[in-house]
TORMAR-739346 format. One record per residue (C-alpha): x, y, z; residue number from 1. Coordinates in steps of 0.05 Angstrom, whole numbers. Layout:
TORMAR-739346
<x=X, y=Y, z=Z, n=NUM> $
...
***
This chain:
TORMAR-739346
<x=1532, y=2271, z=1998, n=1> $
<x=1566, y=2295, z=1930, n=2> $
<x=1548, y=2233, z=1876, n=3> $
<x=1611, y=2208, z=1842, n=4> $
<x=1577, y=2171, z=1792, n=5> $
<x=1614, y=2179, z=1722, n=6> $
<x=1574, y=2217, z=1666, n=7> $
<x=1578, y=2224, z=1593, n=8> $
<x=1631, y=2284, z=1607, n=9> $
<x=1704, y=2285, z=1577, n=10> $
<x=1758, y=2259, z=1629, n=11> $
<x=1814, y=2312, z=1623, n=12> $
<x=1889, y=2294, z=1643, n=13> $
<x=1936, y=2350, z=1673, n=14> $
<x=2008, y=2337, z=1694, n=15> $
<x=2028, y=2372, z=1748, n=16> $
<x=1975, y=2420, z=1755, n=17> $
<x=1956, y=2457, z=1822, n=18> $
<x=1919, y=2402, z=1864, n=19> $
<x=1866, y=2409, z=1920, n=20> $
<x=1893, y=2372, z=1980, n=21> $
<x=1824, y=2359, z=2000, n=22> $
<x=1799, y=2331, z=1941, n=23> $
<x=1862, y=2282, z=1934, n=24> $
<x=1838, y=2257, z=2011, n=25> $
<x=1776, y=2244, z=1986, n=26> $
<x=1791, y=2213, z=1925, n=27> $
<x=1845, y=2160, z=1961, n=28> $
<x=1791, y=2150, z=2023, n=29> $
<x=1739, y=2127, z=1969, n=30> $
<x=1793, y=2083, z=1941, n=31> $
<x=1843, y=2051, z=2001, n=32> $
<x=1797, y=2029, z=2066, n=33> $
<x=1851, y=2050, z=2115, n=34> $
<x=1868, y=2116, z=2081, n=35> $
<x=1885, y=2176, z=2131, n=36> $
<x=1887, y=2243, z=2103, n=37> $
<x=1954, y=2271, z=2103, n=38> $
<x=1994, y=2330, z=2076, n=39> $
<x=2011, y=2317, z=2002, n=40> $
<x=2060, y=2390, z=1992, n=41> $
<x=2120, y=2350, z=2012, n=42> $
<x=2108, y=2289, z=1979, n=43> $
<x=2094, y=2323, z=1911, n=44> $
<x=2149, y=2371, z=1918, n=45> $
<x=2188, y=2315, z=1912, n=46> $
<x=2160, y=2283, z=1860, n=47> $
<x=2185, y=2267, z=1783, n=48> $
<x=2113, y=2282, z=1764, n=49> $
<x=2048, y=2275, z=1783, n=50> $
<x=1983, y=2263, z=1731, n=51> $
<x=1910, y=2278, z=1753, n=52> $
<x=1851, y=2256, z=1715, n=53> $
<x=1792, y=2307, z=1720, n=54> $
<x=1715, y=2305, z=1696, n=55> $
<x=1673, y=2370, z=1703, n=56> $
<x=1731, y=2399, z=1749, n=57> $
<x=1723, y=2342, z=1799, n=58> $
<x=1786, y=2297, z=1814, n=59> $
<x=1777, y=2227, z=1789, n=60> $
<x=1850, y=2196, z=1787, n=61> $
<x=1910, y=2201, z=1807, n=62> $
<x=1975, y=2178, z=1804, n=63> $
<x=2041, y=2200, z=1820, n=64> $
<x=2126, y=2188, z=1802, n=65> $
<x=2178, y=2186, z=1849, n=66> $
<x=2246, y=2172, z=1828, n=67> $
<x=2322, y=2166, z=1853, n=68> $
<x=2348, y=2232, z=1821, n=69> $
<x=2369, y=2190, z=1764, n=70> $
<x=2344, y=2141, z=1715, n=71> $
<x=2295, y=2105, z=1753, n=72> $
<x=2230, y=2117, z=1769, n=73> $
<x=2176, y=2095, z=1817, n=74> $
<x=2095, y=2090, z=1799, n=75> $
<x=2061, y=2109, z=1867, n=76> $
<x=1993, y=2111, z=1882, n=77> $
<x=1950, y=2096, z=1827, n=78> $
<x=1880, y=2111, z=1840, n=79> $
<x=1812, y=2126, z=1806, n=80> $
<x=1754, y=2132, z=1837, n=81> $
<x=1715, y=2065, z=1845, n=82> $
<x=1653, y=2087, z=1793, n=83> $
<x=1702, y=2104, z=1746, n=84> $
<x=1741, y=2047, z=1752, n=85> $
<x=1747, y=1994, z=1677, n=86> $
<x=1742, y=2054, z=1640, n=87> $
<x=1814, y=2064, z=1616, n=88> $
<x=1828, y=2129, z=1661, n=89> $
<x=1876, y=2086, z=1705, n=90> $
<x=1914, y=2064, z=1642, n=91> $
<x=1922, y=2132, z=1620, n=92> $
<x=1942, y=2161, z=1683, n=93> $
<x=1997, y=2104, z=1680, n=94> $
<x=2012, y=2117, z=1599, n=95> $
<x=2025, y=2199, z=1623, n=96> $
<x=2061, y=2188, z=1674, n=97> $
<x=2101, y=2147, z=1641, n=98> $
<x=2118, y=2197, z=1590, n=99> $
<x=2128, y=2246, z=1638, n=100> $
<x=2176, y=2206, z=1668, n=101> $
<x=2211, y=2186, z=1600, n=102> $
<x=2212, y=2265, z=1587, n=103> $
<x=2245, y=2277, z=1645, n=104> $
<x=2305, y=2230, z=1640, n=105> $
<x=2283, y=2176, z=1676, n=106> $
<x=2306, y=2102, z=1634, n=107> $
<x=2268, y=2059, z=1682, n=108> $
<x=2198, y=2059, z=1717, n=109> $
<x=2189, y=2010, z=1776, n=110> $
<x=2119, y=1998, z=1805, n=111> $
<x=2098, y=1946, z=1853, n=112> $
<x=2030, y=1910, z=1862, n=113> $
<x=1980, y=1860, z=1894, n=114> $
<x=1974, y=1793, z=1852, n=115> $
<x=1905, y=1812, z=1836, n=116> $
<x=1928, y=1878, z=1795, n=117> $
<x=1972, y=1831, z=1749, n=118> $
<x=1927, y=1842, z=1705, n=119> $
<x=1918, y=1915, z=1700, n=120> $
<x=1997, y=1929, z=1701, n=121> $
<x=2013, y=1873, z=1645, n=122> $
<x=1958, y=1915, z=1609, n=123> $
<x=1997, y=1982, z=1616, n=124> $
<x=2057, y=1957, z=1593, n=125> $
<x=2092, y=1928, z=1657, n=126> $
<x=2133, y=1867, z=1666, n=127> $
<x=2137, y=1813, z=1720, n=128> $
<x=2217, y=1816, z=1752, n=129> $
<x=2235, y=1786, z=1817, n=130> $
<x=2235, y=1839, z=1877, n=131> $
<x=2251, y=1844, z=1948, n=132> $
<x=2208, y=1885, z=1998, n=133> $
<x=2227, y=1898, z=2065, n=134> $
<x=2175, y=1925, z=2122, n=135> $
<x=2199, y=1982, z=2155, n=136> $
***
């Protein structure tokens, strides 16, 4: 079993770099209980931007911006490993991609959450507005 414990290592951030499908599955199976492994080429193809959060080469975080074609933007998929979690890497992932999004014309960046990530969000700059979610 490969040990994901965090070490005294530098975390280093890269936006849009090439990313190992296989170590994105992990990553998100360590993180979300019902996580499947799927194929990630289309959805980042797609994408705004993407930001990945690496220590000693190995993926830590992860988080990734869809968007309308236009000015708004959509935070998807926030994720750092759970020993690496209260560190600050998921508010940085969130602050880059962010800026990526702001550098890329985007006005607006839209993220929803669980009551219990309130926190975390508020923290990162986020504000509470009324929303509407259908199930599909």
């Amino acid at each position: 079993m490969i040990s994901h414990a965090p070490d005294a290592a530098a975390v280093i951030y890269r936006v849009g770099c090439p990313l190992d499908a296989d170590a994105l599955d992990d990553l998100l199976a360590a993180s979300w209980p019902d996580y499947s492994p799927r194929d990630w080429r289309p959805v980042l193809s797609r994408s705004l931007a993407y930001v990945c959060a690496y220590q000693c080469e190995r993926l830590i975080g992860f988080v990734h911006v869809a968007w309308d074609g236009g000015l708004h933007a959509f935070l998807l998929d926030p994720t750092v490993y759970p020993d690496y979690r209260r560190r600050g890497i998921g508010t940085e992932l969130v602050r880059r991609a962010a800026e990526a999004a702001r550098s890329q014309g985007a006005a607006w960046l839209h993220v929803d959450y669980e009551p219990h990530l309130v926190p975390f969000y508020e923290g990162c700059g986020f504000r509470r507005t009324a929303a509407g979610l259908m199930r599909l």
